[in-house]
N, C-alpha and C positions, 0 to 999 in steps of 0.2 A: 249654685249659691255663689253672690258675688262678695269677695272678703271687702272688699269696700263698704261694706251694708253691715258689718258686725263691728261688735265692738274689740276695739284693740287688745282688751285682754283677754280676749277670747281666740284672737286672731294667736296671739303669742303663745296660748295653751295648745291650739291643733299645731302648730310648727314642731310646741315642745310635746310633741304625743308619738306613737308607734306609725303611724299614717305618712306615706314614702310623699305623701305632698299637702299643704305646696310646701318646696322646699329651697332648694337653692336661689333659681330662678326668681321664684315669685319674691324673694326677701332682697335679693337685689334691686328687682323693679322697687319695693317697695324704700330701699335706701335714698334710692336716686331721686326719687317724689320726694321725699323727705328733705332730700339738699337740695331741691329748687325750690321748696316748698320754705327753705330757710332763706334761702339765699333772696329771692323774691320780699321777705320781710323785710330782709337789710335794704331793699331798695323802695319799700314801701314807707319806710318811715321816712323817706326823704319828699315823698310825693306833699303837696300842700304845704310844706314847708320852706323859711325862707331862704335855704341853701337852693330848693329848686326854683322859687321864682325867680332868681339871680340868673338864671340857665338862661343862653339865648334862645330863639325857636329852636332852632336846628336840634341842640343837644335836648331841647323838653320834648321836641316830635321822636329825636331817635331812644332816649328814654323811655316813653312808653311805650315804644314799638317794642324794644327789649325786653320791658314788663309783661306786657301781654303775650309775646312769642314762648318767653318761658310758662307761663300758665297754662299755654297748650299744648307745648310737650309735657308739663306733668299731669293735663289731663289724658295723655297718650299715652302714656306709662302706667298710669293707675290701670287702664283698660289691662295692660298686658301683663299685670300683676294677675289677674283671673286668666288670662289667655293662656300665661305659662305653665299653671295646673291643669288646664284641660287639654293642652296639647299633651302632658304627660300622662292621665288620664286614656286618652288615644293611645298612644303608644303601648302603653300598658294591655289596652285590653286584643294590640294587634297581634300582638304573642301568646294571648289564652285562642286564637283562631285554630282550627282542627289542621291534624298535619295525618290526618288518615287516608288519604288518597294524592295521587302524584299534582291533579289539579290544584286540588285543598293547597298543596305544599305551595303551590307557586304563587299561589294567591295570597296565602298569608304574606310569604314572602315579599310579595309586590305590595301589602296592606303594611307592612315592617318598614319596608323602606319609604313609602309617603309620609308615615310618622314620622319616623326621625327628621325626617327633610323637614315637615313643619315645626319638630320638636328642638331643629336645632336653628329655625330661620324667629321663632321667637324672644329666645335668649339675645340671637345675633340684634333682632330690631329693638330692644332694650338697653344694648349697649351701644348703636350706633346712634340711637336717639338720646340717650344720656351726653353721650358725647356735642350733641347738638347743643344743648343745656351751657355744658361748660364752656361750649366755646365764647358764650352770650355774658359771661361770669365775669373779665377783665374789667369791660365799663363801666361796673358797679364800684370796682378798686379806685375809679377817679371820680364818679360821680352819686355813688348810695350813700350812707349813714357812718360817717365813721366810726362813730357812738357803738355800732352792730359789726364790726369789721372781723369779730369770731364767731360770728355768725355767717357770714359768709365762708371764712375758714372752713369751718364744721361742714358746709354745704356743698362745698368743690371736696374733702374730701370723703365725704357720704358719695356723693355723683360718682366719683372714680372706681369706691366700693363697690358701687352700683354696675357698672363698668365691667369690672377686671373681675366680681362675683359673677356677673350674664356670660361674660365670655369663657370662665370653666365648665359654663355647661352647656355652650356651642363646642368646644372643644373633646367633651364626653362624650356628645352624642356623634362629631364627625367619624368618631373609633367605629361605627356602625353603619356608615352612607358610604354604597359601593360606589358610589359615583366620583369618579376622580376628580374631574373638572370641579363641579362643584365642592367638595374639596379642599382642592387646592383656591377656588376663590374664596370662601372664605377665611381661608390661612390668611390669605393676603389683605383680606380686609379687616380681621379682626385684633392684627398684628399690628398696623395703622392705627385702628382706631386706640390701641392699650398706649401705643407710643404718646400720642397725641394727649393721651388724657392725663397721663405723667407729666410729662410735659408741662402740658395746661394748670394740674394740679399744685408742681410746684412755682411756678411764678405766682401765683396765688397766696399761698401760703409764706414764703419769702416776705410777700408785699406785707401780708396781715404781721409775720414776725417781727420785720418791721417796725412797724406800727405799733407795738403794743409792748415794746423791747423797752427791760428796766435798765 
């Protein structure tokens, strides 16, 4: 079943149910859809309008580059809103594998750890790609709607949500990947990427406070 295909309040009732998924993961994917999915509005309503035709080429061609690039990491992310329940899903059912022979044992074993690797390289590509998102967020601060400029707020900090929610649960499942090296890379990238979107999130928000300061 893809939760993209039900309806939202049906989707909120299995999260709010006894059922181990989807859970964190998938609600994160689903935050970060959500703040580009705003954030893209605040720059939509500038399209057609006379603030954009004032725009020389340059800024109109690199504008919609921007518009569409974010459209496609959130349709990358919706994907991975279903991907992150089925990879847990997988993991789940690597631990009900028989441990009644020394084989059985090694193979589950070896069935454990491919799980978690995919279980924890899904979260990680939800927050490396949310990150993508935000970095595309700035331009909007000089060239979207200012009309919508708490929309865009709202949208950098849902994406971070999205963010720093995916990366608690590459971080849950590293407690269980005997693999050091990998590991240790994605310490190092996920650790990056949380800086970055702090970072990112607050020049954002400053701008918007900003803005809208009584």
């Amino acid at each position: 079943m893809s939760y993209l295909n039900i309806e939202l309040g049906d989707f909120i009732d299995i999260v709010d149910s006894d059922a181990p998924a989807p859970g964190g993961g998938s609600v994160a994917a689903l935050a970060s859809s959500l703040g580009i999915a705003l954030s893209r509005m605040m720059a939509s309503l500038v399209i057609e309008k006379k603030k954009y035709r004032q725009f020389d080429d340059m800024i109109k061609e690199e504008f919609l580059t921007k518009h569409r690039r974010l459209l496609k990491i959130r349709k990358r992310i919706e994907i991975l809103i279903d991907e992150d329940t089925k990879s847990f899903g997988i993991l789940m059912e690597s631990y009900k594998l028989p441990k009644d022979s020394k084989e059985n044992i090694i193979f589950r074993n070896n069935e454990i750890q491919k799980a978690t690797l995919k279980a924890t390289e899904v979260p990680f590509e939800i927050a490396r790609t949310s990150l993508e998102a935000m970095e595309l967020l700035p331009f909007f601060t000089e060239y979207g709607n200012m009309n919508a400029i708490t929309d865009l707020g709202v949208g950098a900090m849902l994406l971070e949500t999205g963010i720093r929610g995916a990366i608690l649960n590459v971080k849950i499942n590293l407690g269980s990947l005997k693999d050091q090296d990998k590991v240790d890379r994605f310490k190092k990238n996920y650790e990056r990427i949380e800086e970055e979107s702090i970072i990112l999130k607050e020049a954002i928000m400053d701008f918007v406070n900003e803005k809208i300061k009584l």
